[in-house]
C-alpha positions as CSV (number, residue, x, y, z in Angstrom):
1,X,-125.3,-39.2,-86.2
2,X,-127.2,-36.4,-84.6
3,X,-129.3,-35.5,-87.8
4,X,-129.3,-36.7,-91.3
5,X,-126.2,-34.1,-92.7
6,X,-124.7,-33.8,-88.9
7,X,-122.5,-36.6,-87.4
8,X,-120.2,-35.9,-84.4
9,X,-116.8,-38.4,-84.1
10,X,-114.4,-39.2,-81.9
11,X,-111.0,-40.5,-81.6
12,X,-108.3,-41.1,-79.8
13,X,-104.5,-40.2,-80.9
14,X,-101.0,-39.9,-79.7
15,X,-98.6,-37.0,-81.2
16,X,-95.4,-37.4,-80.8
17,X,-91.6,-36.1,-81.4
18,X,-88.3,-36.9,-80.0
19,X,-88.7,-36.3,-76.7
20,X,-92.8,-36.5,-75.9
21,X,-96.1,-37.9,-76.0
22,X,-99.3,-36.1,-76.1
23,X,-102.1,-38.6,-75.4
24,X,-105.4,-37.0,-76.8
25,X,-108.7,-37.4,-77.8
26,X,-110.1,-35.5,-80.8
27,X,-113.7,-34.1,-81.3
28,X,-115.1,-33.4,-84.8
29,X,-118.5,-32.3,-86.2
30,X,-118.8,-33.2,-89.6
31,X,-121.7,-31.7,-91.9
32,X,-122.6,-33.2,-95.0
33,X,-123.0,-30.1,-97.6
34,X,-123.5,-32.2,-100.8
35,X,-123.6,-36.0,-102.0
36,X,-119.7,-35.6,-102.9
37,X,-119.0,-36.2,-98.8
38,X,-118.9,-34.6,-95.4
39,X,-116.9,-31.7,-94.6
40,X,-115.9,-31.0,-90.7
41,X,-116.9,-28.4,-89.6
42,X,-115.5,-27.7,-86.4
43,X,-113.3,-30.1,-84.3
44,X,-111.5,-30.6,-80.7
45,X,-108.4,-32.1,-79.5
46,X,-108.2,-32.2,-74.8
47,X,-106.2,-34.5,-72.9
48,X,-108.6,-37.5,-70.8
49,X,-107.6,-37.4,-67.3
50,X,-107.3,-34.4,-64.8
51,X,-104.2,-33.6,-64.3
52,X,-104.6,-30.2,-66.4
53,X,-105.2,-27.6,-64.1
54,X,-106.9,-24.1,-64.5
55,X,-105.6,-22.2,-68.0
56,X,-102.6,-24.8,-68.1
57,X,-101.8,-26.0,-71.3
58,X,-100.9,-29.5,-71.5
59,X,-97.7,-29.6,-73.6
60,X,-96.2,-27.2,-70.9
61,X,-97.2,-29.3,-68.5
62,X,-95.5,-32.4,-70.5
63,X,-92.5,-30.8,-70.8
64,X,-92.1,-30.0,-67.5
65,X,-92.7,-33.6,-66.4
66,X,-90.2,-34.9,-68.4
67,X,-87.8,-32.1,-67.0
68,X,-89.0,-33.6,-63.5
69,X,-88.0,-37.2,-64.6
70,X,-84.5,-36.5,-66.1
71,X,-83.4,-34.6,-62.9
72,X,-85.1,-37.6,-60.8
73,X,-83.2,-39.6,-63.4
74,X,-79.8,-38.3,-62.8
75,X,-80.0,-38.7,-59.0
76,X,-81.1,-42.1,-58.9
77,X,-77.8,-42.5,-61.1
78,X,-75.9,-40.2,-59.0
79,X,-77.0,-41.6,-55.7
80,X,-75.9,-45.3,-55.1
81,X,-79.2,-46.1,-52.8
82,X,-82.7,-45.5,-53.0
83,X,-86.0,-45.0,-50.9
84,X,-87.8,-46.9,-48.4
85,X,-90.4,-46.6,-45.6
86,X,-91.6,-48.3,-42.5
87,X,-94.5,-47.3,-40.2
88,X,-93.3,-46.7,-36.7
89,X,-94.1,-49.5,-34.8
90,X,-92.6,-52.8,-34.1
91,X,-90.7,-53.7,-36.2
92,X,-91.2,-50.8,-38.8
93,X,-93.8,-52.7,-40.9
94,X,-93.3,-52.1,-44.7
95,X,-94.9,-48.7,-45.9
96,X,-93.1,-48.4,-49.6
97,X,-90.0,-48.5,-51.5
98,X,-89.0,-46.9,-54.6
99,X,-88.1,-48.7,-58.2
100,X,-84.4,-47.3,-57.5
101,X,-83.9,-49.4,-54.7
102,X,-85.6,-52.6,-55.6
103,X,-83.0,-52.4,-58.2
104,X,-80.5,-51.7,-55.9
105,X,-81.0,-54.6,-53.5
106,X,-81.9,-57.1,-56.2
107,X,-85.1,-57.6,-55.9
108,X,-87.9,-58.0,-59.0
109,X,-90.4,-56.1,-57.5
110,X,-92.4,-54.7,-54.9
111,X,-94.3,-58.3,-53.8
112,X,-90.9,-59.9,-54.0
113,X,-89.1,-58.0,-51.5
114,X,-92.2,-57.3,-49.2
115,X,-92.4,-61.6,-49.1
116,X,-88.7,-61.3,-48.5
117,X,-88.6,-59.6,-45.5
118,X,-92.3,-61.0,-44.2
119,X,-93.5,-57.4,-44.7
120,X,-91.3,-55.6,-41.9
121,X,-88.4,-53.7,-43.0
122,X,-86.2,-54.7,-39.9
123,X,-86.0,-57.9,-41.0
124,X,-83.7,-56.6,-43.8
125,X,-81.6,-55.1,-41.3
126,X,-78.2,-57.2,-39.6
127,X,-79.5,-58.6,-36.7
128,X,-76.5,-57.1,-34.8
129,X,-78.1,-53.4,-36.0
130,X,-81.6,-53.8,-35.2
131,X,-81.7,-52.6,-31.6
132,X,-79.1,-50.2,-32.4
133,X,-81.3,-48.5,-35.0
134,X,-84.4,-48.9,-33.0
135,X,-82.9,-46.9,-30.3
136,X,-81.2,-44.3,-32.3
137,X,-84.4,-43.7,-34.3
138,X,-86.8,-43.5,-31.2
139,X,-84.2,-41.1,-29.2
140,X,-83.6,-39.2,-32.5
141,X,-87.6,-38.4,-32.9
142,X,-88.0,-37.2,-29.5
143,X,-86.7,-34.3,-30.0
144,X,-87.1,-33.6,-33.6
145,X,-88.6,-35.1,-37.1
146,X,-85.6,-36.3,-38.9
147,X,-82.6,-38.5,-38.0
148,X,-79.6,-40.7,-39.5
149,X,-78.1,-43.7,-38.5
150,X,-76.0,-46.1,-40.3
151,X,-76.9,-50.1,-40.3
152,X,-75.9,-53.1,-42.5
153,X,-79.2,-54.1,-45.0
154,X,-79.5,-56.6,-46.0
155,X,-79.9,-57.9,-50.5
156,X,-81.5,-60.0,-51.4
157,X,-78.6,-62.7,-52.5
158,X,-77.9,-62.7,-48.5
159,X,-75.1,-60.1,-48.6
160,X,-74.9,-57.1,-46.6
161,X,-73.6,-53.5,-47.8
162,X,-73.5,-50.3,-44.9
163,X,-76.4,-47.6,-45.7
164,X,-76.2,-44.3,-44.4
165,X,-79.9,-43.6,-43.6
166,X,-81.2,-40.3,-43.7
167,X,-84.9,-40.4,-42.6
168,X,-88.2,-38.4,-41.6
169,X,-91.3,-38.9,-40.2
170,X,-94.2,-38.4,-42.0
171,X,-98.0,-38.9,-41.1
172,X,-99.0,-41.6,-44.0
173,X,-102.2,-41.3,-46.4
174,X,-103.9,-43.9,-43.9
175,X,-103.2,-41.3,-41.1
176,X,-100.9,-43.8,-39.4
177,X,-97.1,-42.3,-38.6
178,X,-94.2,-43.7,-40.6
179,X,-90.8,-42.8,-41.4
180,X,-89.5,-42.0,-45.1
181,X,-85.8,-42.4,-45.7
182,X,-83.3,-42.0,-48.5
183,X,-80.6,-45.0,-48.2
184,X,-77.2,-44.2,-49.8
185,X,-74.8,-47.4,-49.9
186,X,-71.5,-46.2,-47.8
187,X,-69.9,-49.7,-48.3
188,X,-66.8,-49.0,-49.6
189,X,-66.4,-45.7,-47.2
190,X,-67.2,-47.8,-44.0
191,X,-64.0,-49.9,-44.8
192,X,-62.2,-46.9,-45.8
193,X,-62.7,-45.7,-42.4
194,X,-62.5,-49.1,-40.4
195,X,-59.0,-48.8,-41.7
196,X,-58.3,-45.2,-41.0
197,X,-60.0,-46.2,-37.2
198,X,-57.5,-49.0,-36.9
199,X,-54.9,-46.3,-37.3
200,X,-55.8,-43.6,-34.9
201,X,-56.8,-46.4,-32.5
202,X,-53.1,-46.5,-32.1
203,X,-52.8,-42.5,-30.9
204,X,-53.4,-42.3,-27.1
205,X,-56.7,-40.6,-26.5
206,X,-59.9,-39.6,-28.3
207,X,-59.9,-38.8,-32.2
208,X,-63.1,-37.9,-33.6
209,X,-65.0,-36.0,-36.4
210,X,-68.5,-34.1,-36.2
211,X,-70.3,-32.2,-37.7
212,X,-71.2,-28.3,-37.0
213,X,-75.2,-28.9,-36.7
214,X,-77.4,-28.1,-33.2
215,X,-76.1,-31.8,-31.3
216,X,-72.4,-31.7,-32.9
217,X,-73.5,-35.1,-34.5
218,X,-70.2,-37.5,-34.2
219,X,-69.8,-38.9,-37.6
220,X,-66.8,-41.1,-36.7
221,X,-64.3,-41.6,-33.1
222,X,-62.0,-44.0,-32.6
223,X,-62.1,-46.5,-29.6
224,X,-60.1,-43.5,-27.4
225,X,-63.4,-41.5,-27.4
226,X,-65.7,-44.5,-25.8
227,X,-62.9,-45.5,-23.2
228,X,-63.3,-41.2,-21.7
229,X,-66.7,-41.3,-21.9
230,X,-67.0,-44.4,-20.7
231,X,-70.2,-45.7,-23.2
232,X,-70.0,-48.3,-25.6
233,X,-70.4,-47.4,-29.2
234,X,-73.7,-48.9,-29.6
235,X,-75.1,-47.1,-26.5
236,X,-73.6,-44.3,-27.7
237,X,-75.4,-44.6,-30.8
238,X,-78.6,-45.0,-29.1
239,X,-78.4,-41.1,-28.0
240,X,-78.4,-40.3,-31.8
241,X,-74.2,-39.7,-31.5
242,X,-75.0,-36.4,-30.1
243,X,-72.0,-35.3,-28.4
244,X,-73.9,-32.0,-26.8
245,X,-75.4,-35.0,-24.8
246,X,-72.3,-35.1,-23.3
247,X,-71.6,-31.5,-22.3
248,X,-72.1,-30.0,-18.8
249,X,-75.2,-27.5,-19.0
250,X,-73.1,-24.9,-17.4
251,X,-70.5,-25.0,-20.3
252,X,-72.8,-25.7,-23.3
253,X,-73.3,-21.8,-24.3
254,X,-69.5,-21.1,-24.2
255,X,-68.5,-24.5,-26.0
256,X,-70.9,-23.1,-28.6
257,X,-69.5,-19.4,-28.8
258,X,-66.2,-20.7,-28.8
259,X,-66.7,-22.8,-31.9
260,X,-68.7,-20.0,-33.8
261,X,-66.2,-17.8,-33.5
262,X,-63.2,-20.2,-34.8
263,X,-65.9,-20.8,-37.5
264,X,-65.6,-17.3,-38.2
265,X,-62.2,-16.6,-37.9
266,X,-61.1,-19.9,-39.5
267,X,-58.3,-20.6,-36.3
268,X,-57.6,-23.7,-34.1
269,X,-59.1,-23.1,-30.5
270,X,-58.0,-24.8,-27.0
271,X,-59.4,-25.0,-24.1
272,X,-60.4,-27.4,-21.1
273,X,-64.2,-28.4,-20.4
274,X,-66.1,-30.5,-18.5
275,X,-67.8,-34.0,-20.0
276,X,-70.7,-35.8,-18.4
277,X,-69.7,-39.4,-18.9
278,X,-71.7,-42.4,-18.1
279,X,-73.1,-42.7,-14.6
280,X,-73.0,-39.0,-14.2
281,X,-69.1,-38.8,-13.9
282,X,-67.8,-35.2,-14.9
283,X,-64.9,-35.0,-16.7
284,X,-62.4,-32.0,-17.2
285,X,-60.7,-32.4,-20.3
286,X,-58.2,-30.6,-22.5
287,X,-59.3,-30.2,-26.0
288,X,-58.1,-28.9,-29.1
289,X,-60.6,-28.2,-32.5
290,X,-60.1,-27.1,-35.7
291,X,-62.2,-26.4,-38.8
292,X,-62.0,-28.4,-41.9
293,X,-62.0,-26.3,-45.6
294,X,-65.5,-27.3,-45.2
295,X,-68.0,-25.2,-42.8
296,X,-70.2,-27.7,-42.2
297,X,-68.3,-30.0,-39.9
298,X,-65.9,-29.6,-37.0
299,X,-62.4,-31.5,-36.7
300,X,-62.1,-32.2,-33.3
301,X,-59.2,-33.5,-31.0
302,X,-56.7,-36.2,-29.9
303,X,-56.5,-35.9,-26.1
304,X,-53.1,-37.7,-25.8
305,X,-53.0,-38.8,-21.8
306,X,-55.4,-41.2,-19.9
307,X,-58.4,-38.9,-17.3
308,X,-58.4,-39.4,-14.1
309,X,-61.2,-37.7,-12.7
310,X,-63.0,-37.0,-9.6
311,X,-66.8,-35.5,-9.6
312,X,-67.0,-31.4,-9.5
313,X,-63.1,-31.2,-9.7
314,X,-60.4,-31.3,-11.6
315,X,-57.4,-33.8,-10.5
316,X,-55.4,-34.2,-13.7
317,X,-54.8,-31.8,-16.9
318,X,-54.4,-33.3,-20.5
319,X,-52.2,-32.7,-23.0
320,X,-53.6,-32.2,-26.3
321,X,-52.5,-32.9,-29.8
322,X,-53.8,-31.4,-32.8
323,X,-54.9,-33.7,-35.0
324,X,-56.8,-33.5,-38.1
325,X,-59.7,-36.1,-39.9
326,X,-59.7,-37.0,-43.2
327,X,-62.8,-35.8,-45.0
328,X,-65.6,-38.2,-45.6
């Protein structure tokens, strides 16, 4: 009571309707006019915290919130994954994970899977992966800030599912670099496409599918691709599946013209180009590409005899099949 007929109050309330709640706290100056009670006089309703900025008004700003959170909802239902981080340093030490993929990988919360995995997120990787995605991540950020690479992960009942991992780095609130990724679980595609691999295995040659970005990114090849270029898959892997790793520098800008303008004209092309396999070997092949519906990727060839090649020059000529991958 600030004088003998003035008293100030306050109190704290929640309004609410279907969809929202307003937490607020109320002001009121009450004045007491006669013996018969107090009469307010003026009162105040504002929102504790300081999230309000400026002239915003607050049930705008609640409604828009719950917007955010029922689109965030629907792709957390919509994605079969989640997030996760790891600093980049040995071992990726833990950084975070989201609520979406605790869920996803079984785990209770937060402390439970960071005492899972002894606070490093390799450990939740296969132990057959972990170099593999060491190396494709490190040669993947040398030249850029994103990358993807695909991996078994590990649940936390002991069973593994594939994740295709789409990450960037980030410099974290500590000031320390890390990597943020979303993790999408491509189990049942992976064995989709192990048996569509064990299939084309069977066609003489190299079958693979890319996509149309900057480094033609190989998305899938059978074993036909690795036995011409003469890398294994996993070191192959390791150069981020970039298969403008493997072009000659003299035919890089007409590989690339070629390719834009069957983008443009929507039409098979052919052609014969040089490869820089392992060791340094060039390689002329024959090729043969063609578009999918989609214009973001690149169907690319079957090349249906076995190379023999000498450096600088040509000493065979493949024949080439047209061949088309599913889509993924």
């Amino acid at each position: 009571m600030i004088l003998e007929r003035v008293c100030n109050l306050s109190m704290d309330m929640v309004l609410r309707n279907n969809q929202y709640a307003w937490h607020l706290r109320a002001f009121f100056t009450l004045i007491r006019e006669c013996e018969e009670g107090w009469k307010i006089k003026s009162l105040h309703f504002a929102k504790p915290g300081s999230s309000q900025r400026g002239k915003e008004h607050y049930p705008e700003t609640a409604v828009m919130e719950y917007i955010a959170r029922q689109r965030q909802e629907l792709l957390n239902d919509s994605v079969p994954g989640g997030m996760m981080g790891g600093y980049i340093e040995e071992g990726f030490p833990y950084y975070f994970i989201n609520r979406q993929m605790l869920d996803y990988l079984g785990y209770k919360d937060e402390a439970d899977f960071v005492e899972d995995i002894g606070g490093m997120i390799s450990c939740c990787m296969h132990p057959e992966d972990k170099d593999m995605v060491d190396q494709a991540v490190a040669a993947q950020l040398e030249t850029g800030q994103d990358y993807v690479v695909e991996y078994r992960l590990r649940k936390k009942d002991g069973t593994y599912i594939w994740v295709h991992d789409v990450g960037r780095r980030i410099t974290a609130e500590d000031g320390r670099p890390a990597i943020v990724s979303v993790c999408m679980d491509i189990t049942d595609q992976k064995k989709m496409r192990d048996q569509l691999l064990h299939l084309y295995n069977n066609i003489p040659g190299a079958v693979f599918f890319c996509r149309h970005d900057p480094d033609f990114s190989v998305v899938e090849a059978n074993d036909g691709l690795f036995d011409i270029i003469e890398y294994t898959r996993e070191e192959f892997a390791a150069m981020g599946n970039r298969l403008s790793s493997l072009f000659h520098p003299e035919d890089i800008r007409s590989i690339a013209e070629s390719i834009n303008s069957q983008l443009e004209n929507e039409s098979a092309a052919y052609g014969e180009k040089r490869l820089v396999c392992k060791g340094g070997k060039i390689k002329w092949v024959s090729y043969n590409y063609s578009c999918l519906k989609r214009r973001t990727a690149i169907s690319f060839p079957v090349f249906t005899s076995m190379l023999q090649t000498k450096s600088s020059f040509k000493n065979a000529k493949v024949s080439c099949m047209r061949r088309s991958w599913p889509t993924l």
